[in-house]
N, C-alpha and C positions, 0 to 999 in steps of 0.2 A: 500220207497214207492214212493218218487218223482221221481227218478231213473226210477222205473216197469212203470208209467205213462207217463214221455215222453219217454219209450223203444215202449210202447203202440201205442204213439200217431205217434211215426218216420215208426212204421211199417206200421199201417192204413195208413197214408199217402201216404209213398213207395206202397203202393197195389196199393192207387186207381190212383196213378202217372201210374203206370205199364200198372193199366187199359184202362186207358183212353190212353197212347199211343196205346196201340193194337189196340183198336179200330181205332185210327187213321190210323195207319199202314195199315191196314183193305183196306180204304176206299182206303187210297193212291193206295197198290196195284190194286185194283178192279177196279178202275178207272184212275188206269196207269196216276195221278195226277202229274204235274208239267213233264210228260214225264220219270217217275221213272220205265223205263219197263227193266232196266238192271238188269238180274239175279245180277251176281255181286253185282251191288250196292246195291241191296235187302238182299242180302244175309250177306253184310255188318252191315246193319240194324238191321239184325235181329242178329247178332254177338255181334254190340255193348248193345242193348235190351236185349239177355240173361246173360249175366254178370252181368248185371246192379244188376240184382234178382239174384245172385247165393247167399247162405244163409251162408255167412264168419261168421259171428258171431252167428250160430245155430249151427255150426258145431262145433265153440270153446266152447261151454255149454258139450259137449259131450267127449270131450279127455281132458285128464291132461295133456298130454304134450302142447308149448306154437308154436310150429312149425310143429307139423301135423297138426292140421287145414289149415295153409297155405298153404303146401304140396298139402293137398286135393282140395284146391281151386284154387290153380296154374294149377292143371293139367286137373280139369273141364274147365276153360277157354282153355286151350288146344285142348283141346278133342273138346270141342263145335268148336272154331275155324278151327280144320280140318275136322269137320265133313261139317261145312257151306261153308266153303269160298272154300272148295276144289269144283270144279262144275264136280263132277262123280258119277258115280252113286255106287260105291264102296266107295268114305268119305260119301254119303247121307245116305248109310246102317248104318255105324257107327255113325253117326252123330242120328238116332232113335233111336239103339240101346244103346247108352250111355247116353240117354235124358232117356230111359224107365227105367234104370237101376239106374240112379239117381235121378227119380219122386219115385221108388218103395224105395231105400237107405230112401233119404229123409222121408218118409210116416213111413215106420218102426222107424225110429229115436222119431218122431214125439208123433206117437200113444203109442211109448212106456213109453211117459210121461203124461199120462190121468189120469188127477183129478189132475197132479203139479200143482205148479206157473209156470204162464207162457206157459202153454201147448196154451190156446189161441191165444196167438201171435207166436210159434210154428206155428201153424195149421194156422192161417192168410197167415204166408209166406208158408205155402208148396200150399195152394189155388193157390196163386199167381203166384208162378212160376209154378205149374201145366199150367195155362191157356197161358202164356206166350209160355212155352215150346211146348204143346199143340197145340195152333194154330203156329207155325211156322212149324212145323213136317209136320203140312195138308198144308198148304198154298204157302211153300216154297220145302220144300222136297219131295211132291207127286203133280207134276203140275200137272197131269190126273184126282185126288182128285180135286184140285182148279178148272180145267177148269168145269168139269161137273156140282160143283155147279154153275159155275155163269150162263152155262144153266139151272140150277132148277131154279135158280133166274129171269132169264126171263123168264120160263115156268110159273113160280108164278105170274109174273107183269102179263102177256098175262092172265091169268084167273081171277085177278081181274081186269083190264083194260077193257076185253072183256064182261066178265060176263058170259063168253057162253066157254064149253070145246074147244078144239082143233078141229079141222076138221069139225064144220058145216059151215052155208054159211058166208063168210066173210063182214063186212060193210065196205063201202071205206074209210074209216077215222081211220077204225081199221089194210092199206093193209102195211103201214111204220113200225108198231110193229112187222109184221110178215116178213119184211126186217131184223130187228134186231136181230130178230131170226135167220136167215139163215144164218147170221154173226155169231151168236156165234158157231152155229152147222160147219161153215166154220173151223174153230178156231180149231175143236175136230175131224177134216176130217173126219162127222159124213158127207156125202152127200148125201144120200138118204134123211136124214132129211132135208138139204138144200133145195132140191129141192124141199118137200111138201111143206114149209112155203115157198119160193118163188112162187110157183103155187097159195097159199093161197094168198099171194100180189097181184098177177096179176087177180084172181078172184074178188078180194074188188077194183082194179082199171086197168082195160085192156086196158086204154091207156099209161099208162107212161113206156115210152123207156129203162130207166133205171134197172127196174122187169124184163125185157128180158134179158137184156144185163145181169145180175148179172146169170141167169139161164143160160146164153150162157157157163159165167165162169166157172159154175161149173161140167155142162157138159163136159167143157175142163179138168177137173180135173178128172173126170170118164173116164174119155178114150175116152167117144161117141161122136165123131166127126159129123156125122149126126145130131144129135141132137142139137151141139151146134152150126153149122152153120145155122139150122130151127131158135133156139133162137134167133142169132144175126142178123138175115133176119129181125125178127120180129123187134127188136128194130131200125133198118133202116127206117121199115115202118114208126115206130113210131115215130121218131125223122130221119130224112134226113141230119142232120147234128150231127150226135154223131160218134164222130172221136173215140172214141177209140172200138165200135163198126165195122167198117169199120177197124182198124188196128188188131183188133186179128182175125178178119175172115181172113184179109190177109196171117197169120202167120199162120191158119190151112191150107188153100190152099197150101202154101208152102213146109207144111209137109205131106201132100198128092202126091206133087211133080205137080200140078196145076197151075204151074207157071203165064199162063197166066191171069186167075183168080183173083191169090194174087196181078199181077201187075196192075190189073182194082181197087183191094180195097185200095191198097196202095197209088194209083195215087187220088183217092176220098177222101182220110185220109189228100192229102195233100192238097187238095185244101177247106177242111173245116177248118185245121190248118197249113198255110203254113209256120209258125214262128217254127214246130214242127221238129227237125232234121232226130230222130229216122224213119221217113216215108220216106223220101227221103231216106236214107241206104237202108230200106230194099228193097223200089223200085229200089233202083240200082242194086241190087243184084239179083231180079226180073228178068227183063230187062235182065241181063249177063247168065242167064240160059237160056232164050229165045234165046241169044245168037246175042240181040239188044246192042253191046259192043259202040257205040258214046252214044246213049242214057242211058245206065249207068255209064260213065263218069259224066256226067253232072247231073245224080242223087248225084253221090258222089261229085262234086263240090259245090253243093246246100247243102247239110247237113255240107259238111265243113265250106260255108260260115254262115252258123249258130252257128256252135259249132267248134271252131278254133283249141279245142282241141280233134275232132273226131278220136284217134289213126287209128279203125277199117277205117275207110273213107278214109283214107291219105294211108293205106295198101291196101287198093282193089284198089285205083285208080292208084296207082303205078303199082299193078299188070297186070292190064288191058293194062295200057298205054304201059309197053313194052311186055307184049305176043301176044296182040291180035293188036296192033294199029301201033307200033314200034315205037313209042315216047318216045326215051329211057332220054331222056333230063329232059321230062318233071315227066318222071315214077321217075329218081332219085332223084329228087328234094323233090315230097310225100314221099318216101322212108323213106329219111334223116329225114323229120317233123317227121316220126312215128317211129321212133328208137330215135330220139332227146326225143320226149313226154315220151315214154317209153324204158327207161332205157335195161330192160329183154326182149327186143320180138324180140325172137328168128326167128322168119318164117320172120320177117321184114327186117332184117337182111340178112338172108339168099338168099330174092327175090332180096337186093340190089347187094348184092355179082355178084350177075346173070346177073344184068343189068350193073355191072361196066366190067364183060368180057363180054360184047355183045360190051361193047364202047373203049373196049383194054386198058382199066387203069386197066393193074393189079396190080399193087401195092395198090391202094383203094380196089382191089378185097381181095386181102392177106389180110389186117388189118383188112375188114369186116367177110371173112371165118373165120379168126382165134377168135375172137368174137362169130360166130356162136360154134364152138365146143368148145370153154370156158362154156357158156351156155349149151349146151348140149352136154358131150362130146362122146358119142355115135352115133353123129349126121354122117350119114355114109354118104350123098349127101353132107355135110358142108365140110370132109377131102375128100374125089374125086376134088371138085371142087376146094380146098383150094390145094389140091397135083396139078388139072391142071396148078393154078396160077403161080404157083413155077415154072412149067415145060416153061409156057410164060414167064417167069423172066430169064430162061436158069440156075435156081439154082436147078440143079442136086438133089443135096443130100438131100435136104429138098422134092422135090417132091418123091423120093426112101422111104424118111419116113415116108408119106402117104402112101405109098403103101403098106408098110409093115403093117400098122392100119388095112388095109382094109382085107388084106388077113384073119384075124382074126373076120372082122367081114359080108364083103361084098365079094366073089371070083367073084362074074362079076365084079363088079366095078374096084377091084383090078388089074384083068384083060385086063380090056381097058386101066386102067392107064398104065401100062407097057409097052401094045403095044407100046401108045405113047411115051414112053421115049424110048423104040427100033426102032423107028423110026426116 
């Protein structure tokens, strides 16, 4: 009798231990608490959390033998484990499927002992890990499930916060919940919806810059470039100095092919945040399609001196410097930073290769070509130019074995090579 009573008391407990993590779990997720937004480590969570409740000693009441239980519980952790920690959507199938299958096992076992001893604490643990199991299926294993609720869940706040359904006239005090909103519909790239509860915001307050600008976004995310250049007009008006306003209009202009435009927002983006790197790049790059090549120089010198580690900056101003300026000195110099910075970049590489035979070092030409088709070895400009090298070195038969590359993959290239080596 003392035995059935603390068997009683370790199971109540074990539940409401169970419970009360879920619920924790819960809020953790929901609220992406302590920065816990990694599937992975969620999905760990919830790994070590179903095991904890797998029912070892419900299932020994049930077999005579002393090592199938084991068996059966070795391979539930198993299962569970590849069904969670696998992140596909092929373990997440099995991963419900073998939770359904072991809630249903479990439940027959269970109910088939109604009116025993013990059938109650039976039935406590299958509760239990029902709920466990249960909400991780929704919460983990169908994000589409999880995200919509936590939109009901704002839907829910906005109707008791407001007191008033969706879509009449908004109070200004009520225009930030209806920002919150356009965040979560953000989240479900529901944007139609985004954009009502932003229009809602900007109805309860038509001055604050920020309700444009958020409407600008997501216009950009719809495709309507029209539209979301009218939004980010609007938040300029509102605010004159909202730099990141002034930099994604830049960046539509750009993709319009607007250049000059993008290089009036960009030039404004920088003069509200001049410590900002990102605005000076794109302005240089601005500037070099207008085909204002000193003045993009000196954009990219500006964002380097900010960010020392600007690979793309140290690449464009190399480029620049020996195509368009013929500063090959100074072009190889960037070059080297951004092949130094990064290790793989391939076109970096490539451009120096160019600039070391413009300045008749081919042997730096050699070691950088042959680096470019390491990297990419299909890189057909990388062996032309690496086969030219060879040919300015006077080694014959190594420039003969580019050409042989080429004919396979390049016949003009191939082509001019040879001439030059019959010549």
């Amino acid at each position: 009798m003392a035995t059935q009573v603390y068997r009683s008391r370790g199971v109540c407990f074990l539940g409401w231990a169970v419970l009360a993590s879920n619920v924790l779990l819960f809020f953790v997720f929901y609220f992406n608490f302590l920065d816990l937004s990694s599937v992975l480590l969620q999905r760990v969570i919830a790994f070590v959390s179903m095991t904890a409740v797998f029912p070892y000693d419900l299932f020994l009441g049930y077999f005579s033998s002393q090592w199938l239980p084991q068996i059966c519980w070795v391979l539930m952790v198993v299962m569970c484990a590849f069904g969670i920690l696998l992140l596909n959507t092929f373990a997440s199938s099995i991963f419900i499927i073998l939770n359904i299958l072991h809630l249903v096992t479990l439940g027959y076992l269970v109910f088939g002992r109604l009116g025993e001893p013990g059938f109650l604490d039976d039935f406590f643990r299958l509760y239990f890990t029902a709920v466990v199991s249960g909400s991780y299926m929704i919460f983990l294993t169908l994000p589409e499930v999880r995200a919509q609720f936590k939109i009901d869940i704002e839907k829910f706040k906005l109707h008791i916060l407001l007191n008033k359904p969706l879509g009449k006239e908004v109070r200004p005090s009520d225009a930030q919940k209806y920002v919150g909103l356009s965040v979560a519909y953000m989240h479900l790239e529901r944007y139609d919806d985004a954009v009502d509860a932003l229009q809602k915001a900007i109805q309860g307050d038509s001055e604050k810059a920020e309700y444009y600008f958020r409407l600008g976004m997501v216009r950009i995310r719809q495709g309507l470039a029209s539209e979301a250049i009218q939004a980010l007009k609007e938040a300029i008006q509102k605010d004159p100095l909202h730099y990141e306003a002034y930099y994604n209009l830049g960046i539509i202009y750009v993709q319009q092919g607007c250049s000059q435009e993008a290089a009036e927002m960009f030039l404004k983006a920088t003069h509200v945040r001049p410590e900002e790197s990102q605005a000076y790049r794109d302005l240089g790059d601005a500037y070099f399609q207008l085909g204002e090549f000193q003045d993009a120089v000196e954009q990219f010198r500006k964002a380097i001196l900010l960010s020392h580690k600007d690979v793309y900056s140290y690449y464009r101003l190399g480029c620049i410097l020996t195509e368009y300026l013929g500063e090959h000195q100074q072009a190889m110099e960037a070059l080297r930073t951004a092949v130094k910075l990064q290790k793989n970049f391939c076109d970096a590489y490539f451009q120096l290769g160019k600039v070391f035979i413009k300045m008749k070092r081919y042997k730096d030409a050699v070691r950088v070509f042959k680096e470019v088709v390491r990297l990419v070895e299909d890189h057909v400009q990388g062996h032309y130019y690496l086969g030219f090298s060879y040919l300015m070195l006077e080694d014959f038969g190594s420039a003969r074995r580019q050409c042989n590359f080429l004919r396979k993959h390049d016949a003009d290239l191939a082509r001019t090579l040879e001439i030059l080596l019959s010549s």
